[in-house]
C-alpha positions in Angstrom: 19.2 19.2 -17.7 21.8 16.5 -16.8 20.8 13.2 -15.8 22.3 10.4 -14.1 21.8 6.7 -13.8 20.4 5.5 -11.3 23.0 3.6 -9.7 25.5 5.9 -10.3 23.7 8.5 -8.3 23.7 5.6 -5.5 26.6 4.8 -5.5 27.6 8.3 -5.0 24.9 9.7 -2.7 24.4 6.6 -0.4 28.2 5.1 -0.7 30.2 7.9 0.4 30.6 7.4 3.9 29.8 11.0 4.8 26.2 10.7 5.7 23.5 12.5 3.4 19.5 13.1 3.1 18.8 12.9 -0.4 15.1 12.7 -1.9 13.3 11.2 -4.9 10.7 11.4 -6.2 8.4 11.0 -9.3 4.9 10.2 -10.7 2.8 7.2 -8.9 4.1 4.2 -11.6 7.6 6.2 -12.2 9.5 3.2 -10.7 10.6 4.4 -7.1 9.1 1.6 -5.7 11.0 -0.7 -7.8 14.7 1.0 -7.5 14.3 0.4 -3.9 13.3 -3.2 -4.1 16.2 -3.1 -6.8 18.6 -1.7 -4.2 17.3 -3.7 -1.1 18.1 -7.0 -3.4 14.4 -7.7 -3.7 14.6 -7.6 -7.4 17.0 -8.1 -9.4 18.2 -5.3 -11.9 17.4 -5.5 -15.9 21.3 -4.5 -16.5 24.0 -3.8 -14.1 24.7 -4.5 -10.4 24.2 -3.5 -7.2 26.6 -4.3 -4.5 25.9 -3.6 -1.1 29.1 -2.5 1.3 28.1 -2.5 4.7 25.0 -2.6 6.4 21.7 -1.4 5.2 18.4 -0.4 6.3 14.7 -1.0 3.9 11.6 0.0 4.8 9.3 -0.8 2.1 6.0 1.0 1.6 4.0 -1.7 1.9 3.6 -2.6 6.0 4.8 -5.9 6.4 4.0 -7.4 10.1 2.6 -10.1 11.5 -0.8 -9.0 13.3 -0.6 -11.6 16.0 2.9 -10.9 17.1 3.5 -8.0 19.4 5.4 -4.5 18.7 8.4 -6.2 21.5 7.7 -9.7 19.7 8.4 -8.0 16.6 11.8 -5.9 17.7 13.2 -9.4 19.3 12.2 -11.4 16.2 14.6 -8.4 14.0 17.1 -8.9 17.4 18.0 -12.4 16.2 17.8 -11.7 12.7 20.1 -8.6 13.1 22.1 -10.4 15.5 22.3 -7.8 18.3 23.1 -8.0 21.7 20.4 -6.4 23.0 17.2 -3.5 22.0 18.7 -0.3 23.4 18.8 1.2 20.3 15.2 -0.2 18.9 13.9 1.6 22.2 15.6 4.4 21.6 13.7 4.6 18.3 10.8 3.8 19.3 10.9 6.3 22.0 11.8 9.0 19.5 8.7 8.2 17.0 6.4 8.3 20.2 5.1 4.5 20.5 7.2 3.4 23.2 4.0 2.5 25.2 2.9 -0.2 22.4 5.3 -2.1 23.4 3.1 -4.8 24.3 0.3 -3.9 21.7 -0.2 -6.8 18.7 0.5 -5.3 15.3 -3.1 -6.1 14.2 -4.3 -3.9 16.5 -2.2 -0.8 15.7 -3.3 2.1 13.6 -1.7 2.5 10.2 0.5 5.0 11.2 1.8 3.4 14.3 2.2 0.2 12.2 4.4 2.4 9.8 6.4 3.8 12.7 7.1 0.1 13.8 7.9 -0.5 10.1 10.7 2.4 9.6 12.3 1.0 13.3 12.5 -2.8 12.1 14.6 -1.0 9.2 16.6 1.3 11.7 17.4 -0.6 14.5 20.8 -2.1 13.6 22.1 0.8 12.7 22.5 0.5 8.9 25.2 2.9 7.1 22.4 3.0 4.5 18.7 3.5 5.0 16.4 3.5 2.0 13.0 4.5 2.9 9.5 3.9 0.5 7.0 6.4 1.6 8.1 6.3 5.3 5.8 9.0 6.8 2.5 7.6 5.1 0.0 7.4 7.8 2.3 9.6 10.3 0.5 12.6 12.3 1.9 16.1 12.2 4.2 15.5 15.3 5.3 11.9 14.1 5.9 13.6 11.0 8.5 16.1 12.6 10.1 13.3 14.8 11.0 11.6 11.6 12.6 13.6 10.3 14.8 15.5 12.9 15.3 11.5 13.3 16.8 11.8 9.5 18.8 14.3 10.0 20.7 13.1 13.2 21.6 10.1 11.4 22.4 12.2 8.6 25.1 14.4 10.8 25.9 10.7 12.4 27.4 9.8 8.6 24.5 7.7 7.6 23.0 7.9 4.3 19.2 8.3 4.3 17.5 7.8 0.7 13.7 9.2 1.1 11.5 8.3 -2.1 8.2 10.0 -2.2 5.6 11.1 -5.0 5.7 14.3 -3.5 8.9 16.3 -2.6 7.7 17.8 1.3 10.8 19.8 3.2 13.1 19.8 0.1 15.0 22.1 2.7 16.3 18.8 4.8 17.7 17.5 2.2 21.2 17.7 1.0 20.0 16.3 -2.7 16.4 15.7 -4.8 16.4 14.0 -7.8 13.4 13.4 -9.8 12.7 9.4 -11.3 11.5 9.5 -14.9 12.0 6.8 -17.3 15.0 5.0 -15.1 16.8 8.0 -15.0 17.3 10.1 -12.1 17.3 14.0 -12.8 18.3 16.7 -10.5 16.1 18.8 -9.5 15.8 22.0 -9.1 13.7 22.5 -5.6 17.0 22.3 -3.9 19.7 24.7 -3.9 22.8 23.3 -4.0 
């Protein structure tokens, strides 16, 4: 079976500029975790580069929010950061997951899959070209579940590239590409017809 390094893949997958949905996955400890903190410029790589063209989305798997601040506090904080005029499209996002009406809700308060849905929109919401998500759906019921990824997929057919990275490879069938992480090296793999 042919394998691929891992940024090479990236570069390829995430850089074209046609928009994608491609998966990985691998063992708990197989280092998915770590390419995307690699990737996002939380780590820095043990050879090679990463250069990021454009703008790009993380949403790590750990939840990081602050409980006291509020789901809006939280979406104008990222406004400022981001730089964006104004939260149409955070809305939009949030209205798409279902949590619109937490608006007001502190973080601390939220269950963990309502925190997660908060955590994949602070990584969407200014549009990135590039989205790399760590275990996005964790926590997500069966409906949120769906909404994510038809959510995927329309940025997918929008030209956005959307890297998934799970343990487990769920609705190989949305994605364009699955590779499998084992020992830094990406594999293809074989769940999804090319």
């Amino acid at each position: 079976m042919p394998t691929v390094g891992v940024w090479s893949y990236v570069a390829s997958t995430c850089g074209s500029g046609q928009g994608g949905c491609a998966g990985s996955s691998g063992e708990n400890g197989a280092g998915k975790s770590t390419l995307l903190k690699i990737l996002s410029g939380g780590l820095r790589p043990s050879r090679g580069t990463v250069r990021h063209g454009g703008r790009f989305g993380y949403c790590p798997q750990h939840v990081v929010l602050n409980d006291a601040l509020t789901v809006r506090q939280h979406l104008t904080f990222f406004q400022r950061a981001y730089r964006l005029p104004d939260l149409r499209y955070a809305e939009e996002i949030t209205d798409v997951l279902g949590f619109a009406g937490y608006a007001d809700e502190r973080a601390g308060v939220l269950s963990g899959g309502t925190r997660q849905k908060l955590n994949v929109t602070l990584a969407l919401m200014h549009d990135p070209q590039v989205l790399l998500l760590d275990e996005p759906y964790q926590g997500f019921d069966w409906d949120t579940y769906q909404r994510f990824w038809d959510l995927a997929v329309r940025l997918r057919d929008a030209g956005r590239s959307v890297l998934v990275v799970s343990h487990l490879a769920y609705d190989t069938e949305r994605l364009d590409e699955l590779w499998r992480l084992d020992d830094g090296l990406l594999r293809p793999d074989q769940a999804v017809a090319a």
